[in-house]
Structures are given as C-alpha cells and as structure tokens.
NUDO-895061 format. One line per field, with one value per residue (C-alpha): residue in three letters; x, y, z; residue number from 1. Coordinates in steps of 0.001 Angstrom, whole numbers, plus 524288, in hexadecimal, padded with zeros to 5 digits. Example, Ala and Ser with C-alpha at 12.3 -4.5 7.8 and 13.67 -1.06 7.14 Angstrom:
<recs>
nunu	(ALA,SER) $
c1	(8300C,83566) $
c2	(7EE6C,7FBDC) $
c3	(81E78,81BE4) $
zaro	(1,2) $
</recs>
This chain:
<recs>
nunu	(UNK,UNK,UNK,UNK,UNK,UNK,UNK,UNK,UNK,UNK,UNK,UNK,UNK,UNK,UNK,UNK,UNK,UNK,UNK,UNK,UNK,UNK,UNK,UNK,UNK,UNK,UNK,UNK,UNK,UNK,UNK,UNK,UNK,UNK,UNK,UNK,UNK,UNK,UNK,UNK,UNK,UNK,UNK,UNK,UNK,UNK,UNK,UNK,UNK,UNK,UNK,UNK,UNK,UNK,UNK,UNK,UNK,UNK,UNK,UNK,UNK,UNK,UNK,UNK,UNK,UNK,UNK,UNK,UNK,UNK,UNK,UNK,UNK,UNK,UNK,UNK,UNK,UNK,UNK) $
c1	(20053,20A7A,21137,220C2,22180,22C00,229AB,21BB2,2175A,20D9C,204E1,208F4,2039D,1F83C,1F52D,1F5EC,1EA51,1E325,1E2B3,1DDDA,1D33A,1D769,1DB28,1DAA1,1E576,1E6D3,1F49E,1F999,1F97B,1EC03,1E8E7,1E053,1D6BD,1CCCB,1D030,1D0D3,1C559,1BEC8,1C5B2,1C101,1B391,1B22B,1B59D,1AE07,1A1E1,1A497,1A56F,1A5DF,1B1C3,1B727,1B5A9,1BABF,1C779,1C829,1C60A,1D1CB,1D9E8,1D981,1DBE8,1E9C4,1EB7B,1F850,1F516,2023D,20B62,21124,21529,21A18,22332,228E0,228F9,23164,23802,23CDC,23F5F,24A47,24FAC,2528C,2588D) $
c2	(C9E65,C95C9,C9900,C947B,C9F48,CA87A,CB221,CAC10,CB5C8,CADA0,CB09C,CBE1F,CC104,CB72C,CC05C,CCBAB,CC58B,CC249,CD1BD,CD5C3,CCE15,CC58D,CB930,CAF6E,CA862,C9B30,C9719,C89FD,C86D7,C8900,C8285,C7706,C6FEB,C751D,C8233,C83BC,C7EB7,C87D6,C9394,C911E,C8DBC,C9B63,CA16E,C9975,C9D6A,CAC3C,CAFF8,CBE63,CBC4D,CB352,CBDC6,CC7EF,CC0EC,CBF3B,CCDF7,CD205,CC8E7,CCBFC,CD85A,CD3EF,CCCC6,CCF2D,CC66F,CCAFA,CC9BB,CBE71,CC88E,CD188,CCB3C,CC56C,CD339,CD7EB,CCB6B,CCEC2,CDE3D,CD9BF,CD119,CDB26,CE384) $
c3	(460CC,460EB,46DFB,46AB9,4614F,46423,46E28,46DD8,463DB,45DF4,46B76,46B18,45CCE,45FA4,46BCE,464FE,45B70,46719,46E5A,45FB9,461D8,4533B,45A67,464D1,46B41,46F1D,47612,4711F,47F91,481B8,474FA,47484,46849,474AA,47534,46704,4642F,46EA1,4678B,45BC9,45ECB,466E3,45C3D,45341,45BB2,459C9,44CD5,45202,458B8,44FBF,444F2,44C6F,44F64,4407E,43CE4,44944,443AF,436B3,43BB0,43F44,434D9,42AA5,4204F,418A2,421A0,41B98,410FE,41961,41F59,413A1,40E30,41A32,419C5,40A57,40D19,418FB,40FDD,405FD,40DCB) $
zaro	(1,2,3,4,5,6,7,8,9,10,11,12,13,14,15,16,17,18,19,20,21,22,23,24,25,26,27,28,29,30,31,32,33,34,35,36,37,38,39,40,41,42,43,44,45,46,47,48,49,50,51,52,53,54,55,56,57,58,59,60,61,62,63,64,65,66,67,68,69,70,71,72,73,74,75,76,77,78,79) $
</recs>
C-alpha cells in the first residue's frame, strides 16, 4: 500500500484483506527485490495457500464497482 495516501487508508483496506485471510501485505518500507522475491516464491511453493488466498479474495472482490460509483455519481447530479 502506498503509505502517503490520505489518512493511510491504503494500509487500512490492505489490512482488512489480510485478517480475511485474501491477502498479504508488504509495507513499502519493508520492501525490497529480496523480500519480494521471497513472497512470491513462498507462495509459489504452496499452491494450497496460494489458491486459497485467491478463492478469499475473490470473495471480496466488487468487480462493478467502477459502475457503481458512476451510477451514484450521475443520480447526485440530477438532483
């Protein structure tokens, strides 16, 4: 998460991901080409886990919420 965002909520909803089990967080101050690359391969190594992150986050997922917003977005305008 990129950790100047306002009130830091890119963490926050990164977190969130994280306690549902459908993510895994790396700070941009812990973040090296090192620790990356150990992330990845981990996962890499356990498909299990790798497919259960997958199926949690999916679970979270809101794949139209691009539209949603720009629903809401034209309703306020029209009032």
């Amino acid at each position: 998460p990129y950790p100047h965002a306002a009130d830091n909520h890119q963490e926050g909803n990164a977190r969130d991901l994280e306690a549902a089990g459908a993510a895994r967080v790396l700070l941009e101050k812990d973040l090296t080409a090192k620790r990356l690359a150990e992330e990845i391969t981990r996962l890499l190594d356990s498909p299990a886990q790798l497919a259960a992150l997958s199926v949690r986050a999916r679970a979270h997922a809101r794949p139209l919420a691009a539209r949603e917003i720009a629903r809401e977005c034209l309703s306020l305008s029209e009032r």
